[in-house]
BAMAR-840573 format. One line per field, with one value per residue (C-alpha): residue number from 1; x, y, z. Coordinates in steps of 0.25 Angstrom, whole numbers. Example, Ala and Ser with C-alpha at 12.3 -4.5 7.8 and 13.67 -1.06 7.14 Angstrom:
BEGIN
i = [1|2]
east = [49|55]
north = [-18|-4]
up = [31|29]
//
This chain:
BEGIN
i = [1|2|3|4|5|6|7|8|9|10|11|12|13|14|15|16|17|18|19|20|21|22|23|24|25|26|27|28|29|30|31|32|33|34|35|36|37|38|39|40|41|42|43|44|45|46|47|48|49|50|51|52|53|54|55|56|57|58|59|60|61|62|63|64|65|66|67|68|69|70|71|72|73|74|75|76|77|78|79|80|81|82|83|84|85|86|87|88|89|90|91|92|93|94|95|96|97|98|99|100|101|102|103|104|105|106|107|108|109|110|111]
east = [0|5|7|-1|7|1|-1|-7|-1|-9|-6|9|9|1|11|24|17|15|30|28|44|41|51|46|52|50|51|50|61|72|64|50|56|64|48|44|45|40|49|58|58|67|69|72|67|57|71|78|70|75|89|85|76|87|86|71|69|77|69|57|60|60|49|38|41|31|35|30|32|24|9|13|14|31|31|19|28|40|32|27|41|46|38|41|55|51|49|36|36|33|22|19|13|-1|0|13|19|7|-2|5|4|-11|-14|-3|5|3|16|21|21|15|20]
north = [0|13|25|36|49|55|55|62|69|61|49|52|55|43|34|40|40|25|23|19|22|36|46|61|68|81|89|102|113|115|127|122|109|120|126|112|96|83|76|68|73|72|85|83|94|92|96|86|73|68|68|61|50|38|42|44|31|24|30|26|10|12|24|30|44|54|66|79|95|107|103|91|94|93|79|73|77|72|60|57|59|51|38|41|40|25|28|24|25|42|49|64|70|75|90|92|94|106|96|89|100|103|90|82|91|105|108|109|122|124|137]
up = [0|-4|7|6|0|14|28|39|50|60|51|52|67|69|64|68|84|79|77|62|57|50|44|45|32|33|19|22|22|33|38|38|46|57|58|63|59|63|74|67|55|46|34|20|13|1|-9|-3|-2|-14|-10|2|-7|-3|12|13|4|15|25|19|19|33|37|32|26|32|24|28|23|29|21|14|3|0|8|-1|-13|-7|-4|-18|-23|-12|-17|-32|-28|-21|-6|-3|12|14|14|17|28|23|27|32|44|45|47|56|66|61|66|74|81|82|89|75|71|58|48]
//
């Protein structure tokens, strides 16, 4: 069964509390990132993800990718490039980080 290209911020949170093996990338730029991230996330701005294909590739035969941007819509396009290139196991969060502070935590700030 093939992933969906997107998931929820409850989805995502529900999982990670769950202690499913998830790898938070965030995709955004350096500043947006120093405004706030998810814990544990790892940057590789949406420029550079392609010269990170072989590590995320890796990453992804052991984790699920849970891409994320500021609205989602950077990480469902690194997504979708992600599994042209042949690694299945990412999806983006839908709404970005926003969201997730809408909805999960609201201790992150929002801009």
């Amino acid at each position: 069964m093939k992933l969906a290209l997107e998931l929820t911020p409850a989805e995502a949170k529900r999982r990670i509390e769950a202690g499913e093996a998830i790898a938070l990338i965030d995709v955004r730029e350096p500043g947006e990132h120093f405004i706030c991230s998810l814990p544990g996330a790892e940057l590789i701005p949406m420029n550079t993800v392609p010269g990170h294909l072989a590590e995320l590739d890796e990453q992804a035969d052991e984790k699920l990718l849970v891409v994320y941007c500021h609205h989602g819509l950077r990480s469902l396009n690194a997504v979708r490039w992600l599994r042209e290139q042949g690694v299945e196991n990412c999806q983006s969060l839908a709404g970005g980080i926003d969201r997730w502070s809408a909805e999960v935590d609201p201790a992150v700030p929002r801009y």
